[in-house]
N, C-alpha and C positions, 0 to 999 in steps of 0.2 A: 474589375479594376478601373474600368473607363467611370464609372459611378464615382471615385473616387476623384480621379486625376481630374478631370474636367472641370472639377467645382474649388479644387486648387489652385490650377492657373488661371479662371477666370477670377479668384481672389485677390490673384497677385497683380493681374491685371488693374483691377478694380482699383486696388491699392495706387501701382503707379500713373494711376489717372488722377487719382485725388490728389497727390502730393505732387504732380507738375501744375496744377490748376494751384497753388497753396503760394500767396503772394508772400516775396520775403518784404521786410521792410523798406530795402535800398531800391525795392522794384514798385512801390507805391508812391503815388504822385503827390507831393506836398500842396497842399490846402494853403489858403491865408490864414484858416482857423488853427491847421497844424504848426503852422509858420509863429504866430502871436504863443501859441499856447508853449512849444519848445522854450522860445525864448524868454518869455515871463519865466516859466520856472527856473532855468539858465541863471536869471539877475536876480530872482529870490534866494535863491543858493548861493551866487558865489558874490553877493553885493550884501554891505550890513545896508539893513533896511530900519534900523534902529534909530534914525533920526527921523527918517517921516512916520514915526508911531504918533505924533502930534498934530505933526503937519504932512498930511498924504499926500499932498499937493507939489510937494518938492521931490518927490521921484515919482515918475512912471514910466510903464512901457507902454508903446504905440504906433500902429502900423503905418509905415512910408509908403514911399513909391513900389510899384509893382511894374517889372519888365516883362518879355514873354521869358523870360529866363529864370529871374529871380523875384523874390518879396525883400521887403527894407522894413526892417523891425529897429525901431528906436527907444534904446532907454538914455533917461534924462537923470543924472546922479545929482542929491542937494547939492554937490560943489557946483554947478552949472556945466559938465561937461556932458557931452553925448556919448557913448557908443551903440553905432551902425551898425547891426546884421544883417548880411545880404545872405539871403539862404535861396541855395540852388531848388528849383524846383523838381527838378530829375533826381536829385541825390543824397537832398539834406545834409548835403556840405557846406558851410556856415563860416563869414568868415566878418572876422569883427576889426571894425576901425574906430580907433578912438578921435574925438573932435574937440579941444579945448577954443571955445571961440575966444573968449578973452585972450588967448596966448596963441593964437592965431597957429593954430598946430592939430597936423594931421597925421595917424599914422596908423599901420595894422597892427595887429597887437594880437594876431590868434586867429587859432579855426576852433569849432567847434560840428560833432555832426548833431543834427537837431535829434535823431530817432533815439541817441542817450536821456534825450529832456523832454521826451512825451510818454 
């Protein structure tokens, strides 16, 4: 009976050794590279990109400032406006400001968590 039992619970063991070592996503530290890549797809998705089919040049996305906190992910829409992503680096909590400079206007407009867009 011990031939049995032993090779059981050191299974189970086994087991919840490997699944407390098993990173969730909200417990993985955001990269600049994770940070860019979230967000490029983010503004591929929810941005028509149908006018810079000609001209690539009048939209992009591109990385800002970096705190010990957060990355600043900028996309540039052909109207001339920005929106700022500041993505937590702890959390991948994401929270987007819009910039129209010409109309000298600033405001938040949404969170996003980045681990949806990677």
């Amino acid at each position: 009976m011990k031939h049995i039992v032993l090779p059981f619970i050191f299974a189970i063991l086994l087991l919840c050794a490997c699944h407390s070592k098993t990173a969730s996503p909200e417990s993985t530290p955001i990269t600049a590279e994770m940070a860019y890549e979230g967000v490029n797809n983010y503004c591929h998705s929810a941005y028509d990109w149908s006018m810079a089919e000609d001209n690539p040049s009048i939209m992009s996305v591109t990385m800002g400032e970096e705190t010990e906190t957060e990355y600043q992910v900028i996309f540039r829409s052909y109207t001339g406006s920005f929106v700022h992503f500041y993505v937590d680096k702890a959390s991948g909590n994401t929270r987007m400001v819009e910039v129209v400079p010409m109309m000298n206007i600033e405001e938040e407009t949404g969170t996003i968590n980045l681990f949806d867009h990677l």
